[in-house]
VOFINU-643358 format. One record per residue: residue in one letter; chain; residue number from 0; x, y, z of N, C-alpha, C in turn. Coordinates in steps of 0.001 Angstrom, whole numbers, always signed. Layout:
<recs>
REC   residuo   cadena   num      n.c1      n.c2      n.c3     ca.c1     ca.c2     ca.c3      c.c1      c.c2      c.c3
REC         A        A   NUM         X         Y         Z         X         Y         Z         X         Y         Z
...
</recs>
This chain:
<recs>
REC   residuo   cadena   num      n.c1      n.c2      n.c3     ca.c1     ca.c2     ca.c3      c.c1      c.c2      c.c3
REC         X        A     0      +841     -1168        +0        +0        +0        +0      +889     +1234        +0
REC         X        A     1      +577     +2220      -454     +1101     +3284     -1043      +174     +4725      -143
REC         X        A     2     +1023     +5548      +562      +343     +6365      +604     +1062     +8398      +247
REC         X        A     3       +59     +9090      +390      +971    +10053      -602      +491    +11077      +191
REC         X        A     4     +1011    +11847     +1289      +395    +13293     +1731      +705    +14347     +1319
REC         X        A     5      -105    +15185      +803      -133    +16756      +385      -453    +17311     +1151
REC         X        A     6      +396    +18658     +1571      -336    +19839     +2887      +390    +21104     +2413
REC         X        A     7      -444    +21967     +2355      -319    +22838     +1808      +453    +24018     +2546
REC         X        A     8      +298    +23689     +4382     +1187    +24563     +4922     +1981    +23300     +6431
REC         X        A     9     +3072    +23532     +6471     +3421    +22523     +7446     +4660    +23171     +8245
REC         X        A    10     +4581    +22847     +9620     +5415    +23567    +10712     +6734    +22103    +10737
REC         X        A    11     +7720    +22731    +11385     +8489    +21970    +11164    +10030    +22176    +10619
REC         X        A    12     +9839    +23221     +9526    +10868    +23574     +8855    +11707    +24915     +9104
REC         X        A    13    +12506    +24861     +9574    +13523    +25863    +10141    +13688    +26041    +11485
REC         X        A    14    +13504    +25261    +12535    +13385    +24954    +13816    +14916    +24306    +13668
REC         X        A    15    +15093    +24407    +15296    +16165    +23738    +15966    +15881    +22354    +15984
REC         X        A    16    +15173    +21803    +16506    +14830    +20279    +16522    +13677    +19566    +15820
REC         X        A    17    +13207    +18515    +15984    +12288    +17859    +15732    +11101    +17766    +16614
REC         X        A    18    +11374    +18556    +17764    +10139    +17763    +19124     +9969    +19212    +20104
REC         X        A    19     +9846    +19977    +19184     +9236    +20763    +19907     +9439    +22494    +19946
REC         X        A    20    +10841    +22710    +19232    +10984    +24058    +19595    +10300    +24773    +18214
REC         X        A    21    +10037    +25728    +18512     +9811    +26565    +17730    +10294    +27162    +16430
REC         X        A    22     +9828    +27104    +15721     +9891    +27493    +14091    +10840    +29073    +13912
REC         X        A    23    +12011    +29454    +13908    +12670    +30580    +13827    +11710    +31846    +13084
REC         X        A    24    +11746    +32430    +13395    +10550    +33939    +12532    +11273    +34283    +11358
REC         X        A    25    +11940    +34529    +10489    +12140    +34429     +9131    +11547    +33094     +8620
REC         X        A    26    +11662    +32503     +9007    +10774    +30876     +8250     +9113    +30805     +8439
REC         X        A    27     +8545    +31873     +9531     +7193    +31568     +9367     +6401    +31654     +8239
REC         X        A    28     +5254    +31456     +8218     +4429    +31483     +6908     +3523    +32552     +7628
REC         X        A    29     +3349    +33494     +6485     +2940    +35049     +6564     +1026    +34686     +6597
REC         X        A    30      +592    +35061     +7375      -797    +35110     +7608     -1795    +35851     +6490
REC         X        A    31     -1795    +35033     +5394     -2499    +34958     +4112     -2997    +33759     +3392
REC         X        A    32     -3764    +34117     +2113     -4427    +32915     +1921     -3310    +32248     +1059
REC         X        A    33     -2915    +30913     +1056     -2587    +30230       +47     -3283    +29316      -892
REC         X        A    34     -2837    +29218     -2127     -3328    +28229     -3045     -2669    +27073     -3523
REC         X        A    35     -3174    +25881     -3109     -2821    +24692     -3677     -3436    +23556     -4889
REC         X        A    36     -2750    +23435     -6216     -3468    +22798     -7172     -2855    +21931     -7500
REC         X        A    37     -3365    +20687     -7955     -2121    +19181     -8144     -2662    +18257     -9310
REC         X        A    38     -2297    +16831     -9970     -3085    +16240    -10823     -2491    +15369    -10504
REC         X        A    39     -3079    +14154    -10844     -2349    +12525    -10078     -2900    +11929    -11585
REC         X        A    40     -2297    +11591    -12401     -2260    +10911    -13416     -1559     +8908    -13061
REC         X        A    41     -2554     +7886    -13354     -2208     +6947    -13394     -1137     +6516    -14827
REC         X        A    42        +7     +5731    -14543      +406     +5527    -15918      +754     +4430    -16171
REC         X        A    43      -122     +4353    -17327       +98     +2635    -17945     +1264     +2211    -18198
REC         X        A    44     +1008      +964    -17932     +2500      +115    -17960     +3306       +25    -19227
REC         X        A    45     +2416       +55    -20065     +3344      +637    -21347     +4287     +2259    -21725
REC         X        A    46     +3616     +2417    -20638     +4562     +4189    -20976     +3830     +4974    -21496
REC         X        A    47     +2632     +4720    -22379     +1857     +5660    -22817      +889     +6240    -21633
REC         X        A    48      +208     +7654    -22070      -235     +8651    -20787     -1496     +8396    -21360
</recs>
């Protein structure tokens, strides 16, 4: 089984650690709307789309 997560905003990135500290303030994400758009195309085993 295969699974695939998309998130459009995620904490985490530019912090000191993994478990807990806080996200440094140049790295926050600015309190506005964002837009997220994607397409998941299956592809046949022959290679053709």
């Amino acid at each position: 089984m295969n699974y695939l997560t998309i998130a459009i905003k995620n904490k985490g990135v530019g912090g000191d650690n993994s478990w807990g500290a806080r996200v440094h303030k140049p790295y926050l994400l600015k309190k506005e709307k964002y837009h997220l758009e994607f397409l998941i195309k299956k592809e046949e085993k022959n290679g053709n789309e």
